[in-house]
C-alpha positions as CSV (number, residue, x, y, z in Angstrom):
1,X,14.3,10.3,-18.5
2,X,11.3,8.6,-20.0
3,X,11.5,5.5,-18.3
4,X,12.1,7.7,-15.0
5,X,8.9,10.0,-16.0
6,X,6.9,6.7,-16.6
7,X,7.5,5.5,-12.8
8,X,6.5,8.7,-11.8
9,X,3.4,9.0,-13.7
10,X,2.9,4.9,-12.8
11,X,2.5,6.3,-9.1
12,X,-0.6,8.4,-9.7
13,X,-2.9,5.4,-10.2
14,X,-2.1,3.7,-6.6
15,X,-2.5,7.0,-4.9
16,X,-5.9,7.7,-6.6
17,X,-6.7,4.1,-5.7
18,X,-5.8,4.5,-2.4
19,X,-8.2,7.2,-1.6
20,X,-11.0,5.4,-3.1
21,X,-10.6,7.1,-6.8
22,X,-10.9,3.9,-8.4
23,X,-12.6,5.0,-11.8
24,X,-10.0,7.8,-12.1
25,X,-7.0,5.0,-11.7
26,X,-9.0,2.9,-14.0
27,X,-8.3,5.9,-16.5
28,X,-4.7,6.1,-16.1
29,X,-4.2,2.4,-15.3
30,X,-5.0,2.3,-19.2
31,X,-3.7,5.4,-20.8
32,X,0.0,4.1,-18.8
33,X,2.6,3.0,-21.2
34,X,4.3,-0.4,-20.0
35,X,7.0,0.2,-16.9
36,X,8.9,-2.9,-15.9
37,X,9.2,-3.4,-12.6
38,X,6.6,-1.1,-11.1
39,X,5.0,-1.9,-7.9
40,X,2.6,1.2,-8.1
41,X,0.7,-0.1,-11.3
42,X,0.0,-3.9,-9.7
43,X,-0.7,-2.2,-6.3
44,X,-3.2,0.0,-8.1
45,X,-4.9,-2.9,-10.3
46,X,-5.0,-5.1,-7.0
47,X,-7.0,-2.4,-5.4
48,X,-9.2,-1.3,-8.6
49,X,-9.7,-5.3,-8.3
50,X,-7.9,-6.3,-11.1
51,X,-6.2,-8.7,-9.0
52,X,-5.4,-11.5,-11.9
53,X,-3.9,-8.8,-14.1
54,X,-1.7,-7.9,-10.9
55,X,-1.1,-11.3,-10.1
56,X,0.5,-12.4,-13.6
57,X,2.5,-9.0,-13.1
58,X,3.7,-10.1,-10.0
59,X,5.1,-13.9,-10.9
60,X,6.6,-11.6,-14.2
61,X,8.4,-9.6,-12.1
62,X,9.5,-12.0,-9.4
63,X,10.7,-14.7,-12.0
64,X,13.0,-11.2,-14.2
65,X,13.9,-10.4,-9.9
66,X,14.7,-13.7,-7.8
67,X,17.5,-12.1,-6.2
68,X,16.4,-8.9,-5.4
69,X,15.8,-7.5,-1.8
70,X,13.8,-5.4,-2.6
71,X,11.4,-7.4,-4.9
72,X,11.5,-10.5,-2.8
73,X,11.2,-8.3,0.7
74,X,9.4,-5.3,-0.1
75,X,8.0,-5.0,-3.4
76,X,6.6,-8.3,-3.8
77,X,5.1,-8.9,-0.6
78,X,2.9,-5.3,-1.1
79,X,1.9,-6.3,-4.1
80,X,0.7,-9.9,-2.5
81,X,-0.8,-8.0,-0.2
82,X,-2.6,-5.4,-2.1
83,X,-4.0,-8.7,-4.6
84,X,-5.1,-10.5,-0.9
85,X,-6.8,-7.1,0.8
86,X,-8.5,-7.1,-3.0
87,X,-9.7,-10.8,-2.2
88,X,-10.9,-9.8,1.7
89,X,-8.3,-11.3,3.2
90,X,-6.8,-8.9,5.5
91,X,-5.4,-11.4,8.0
92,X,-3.4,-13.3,5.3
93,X,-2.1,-9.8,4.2
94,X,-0.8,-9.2,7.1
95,X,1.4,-12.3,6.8
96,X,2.6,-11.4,3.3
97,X,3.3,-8.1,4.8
98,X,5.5,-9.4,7.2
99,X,9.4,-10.1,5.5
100,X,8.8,-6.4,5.0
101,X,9.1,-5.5,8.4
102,X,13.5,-4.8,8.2
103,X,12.5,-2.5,5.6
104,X,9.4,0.0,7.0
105,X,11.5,3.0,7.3
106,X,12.5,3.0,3.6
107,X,9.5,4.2,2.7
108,X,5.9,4.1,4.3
109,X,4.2,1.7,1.7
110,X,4.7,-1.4,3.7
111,X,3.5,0.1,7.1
112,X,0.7,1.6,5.6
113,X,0.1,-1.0,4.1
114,X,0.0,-3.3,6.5
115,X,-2.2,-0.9,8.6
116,X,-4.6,-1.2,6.2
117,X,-5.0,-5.2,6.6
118,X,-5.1,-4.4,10.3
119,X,-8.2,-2.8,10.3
120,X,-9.8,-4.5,7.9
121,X,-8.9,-7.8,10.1
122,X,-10.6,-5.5,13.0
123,X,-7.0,-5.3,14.6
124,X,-7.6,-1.8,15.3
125,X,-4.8,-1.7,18.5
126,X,-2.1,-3.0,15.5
127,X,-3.3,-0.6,13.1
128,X,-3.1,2.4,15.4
129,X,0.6,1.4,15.9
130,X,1.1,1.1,12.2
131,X,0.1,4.4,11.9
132,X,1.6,6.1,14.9
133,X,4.8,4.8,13.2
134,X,4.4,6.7,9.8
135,X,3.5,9.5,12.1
136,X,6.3,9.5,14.2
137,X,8.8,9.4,11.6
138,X,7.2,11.9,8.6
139,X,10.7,12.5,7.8
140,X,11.7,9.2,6.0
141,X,9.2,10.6,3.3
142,X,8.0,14.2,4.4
143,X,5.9,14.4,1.2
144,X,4.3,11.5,0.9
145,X,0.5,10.3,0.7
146,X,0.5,8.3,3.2
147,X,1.4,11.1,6.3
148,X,-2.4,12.6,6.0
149,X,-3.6,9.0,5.0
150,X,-2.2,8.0,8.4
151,X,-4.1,10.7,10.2
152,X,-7.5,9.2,8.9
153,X,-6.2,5.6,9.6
154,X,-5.9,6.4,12.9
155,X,-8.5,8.3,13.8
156,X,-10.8,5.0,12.1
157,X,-8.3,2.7,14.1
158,X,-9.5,5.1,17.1
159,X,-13.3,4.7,16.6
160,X,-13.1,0.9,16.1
161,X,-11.6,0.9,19.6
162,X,-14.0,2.9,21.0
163,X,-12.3,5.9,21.7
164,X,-14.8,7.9,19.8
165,X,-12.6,11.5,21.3
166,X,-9.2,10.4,20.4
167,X,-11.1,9.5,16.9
168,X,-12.5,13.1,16.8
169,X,-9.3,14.8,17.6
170,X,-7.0,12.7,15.2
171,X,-9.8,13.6,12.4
């Protein structure tokens, strides 16, 4: 049960992150006991740009995981492509992003992901179907972050396209 309540708790810095509370992650990104085989926690250091610390985790856990789906499809390639976005290299990202594709519907970390790179690329047609996706399927994780995150993705995938009413509306 600890182990289980420390992936949980290892969730809360990535979602603060993710919404731009970076000082608050900082905070629990420290206070966190260790939890093997997290992607929340290197996610969360990528984007608090701490990429190094989240690189190192991520060789670690890909060299204890080299034949695990899900660390060599999904897990991995978020965390590659939280540590690129961190380094401003959204289009590259995107790429690491992509042997993740099978897997979107498992959860929405990779699509959101992923829309993420698209607009910082300035892909904003990609990104709005990145997010149309999450929002056309809310039930493959009807509680989840990323539903309202999706909203604001899209209506900023909106504006970049010019369509400053559809922006408006989706806001």
């Amino acid at each position: 049960m600890q182990e289980r309540a420390g992936r949980v708790l290892g969730g809360t810095p990535r979602v603060e992150a993710e919404l731009g509370m970076t000082d608050s992650a900082r905070k629990w990104l420290s206070d966190l006991p260790s939890i093997d085989g997290s992607t929340d926690v290197p996610v969360a250091l990528a984007e608090c740009g701490e990429g190094a610390k989240a690189e190192a985790m991520l060789r670690e856990d890909l060299r204890k995981f080299p034949e695990d789906t899900l660390w060599q499809y999904v897990r991995g390639p978020q965390i590659q492509a939280a540590i690129l976005l961190s380094r401003d290299k959204p289009n590259e990202a995107v790429e690491a992003l992509r042997p993740g594709i099978p897997y979107d519907f498992r959860s929405f970390d990779l699509s959101a992901m992923r829309a993420r790179a698209y607009l910082a690329a300035g892909r904003a047609a990609e990104a709005e179907a990145e997010y149309r996706k999450i929002l056309g399927h809310a039930a493959v994780e009807p509680l989840s972050e990323n539903l309202p995150l999706a909203h604001l993705g899209l209506a900023r995938a909106l504006a970049l396209e010019g369509n400053t009413a559809g922006s408006r509306a989706e806001f």
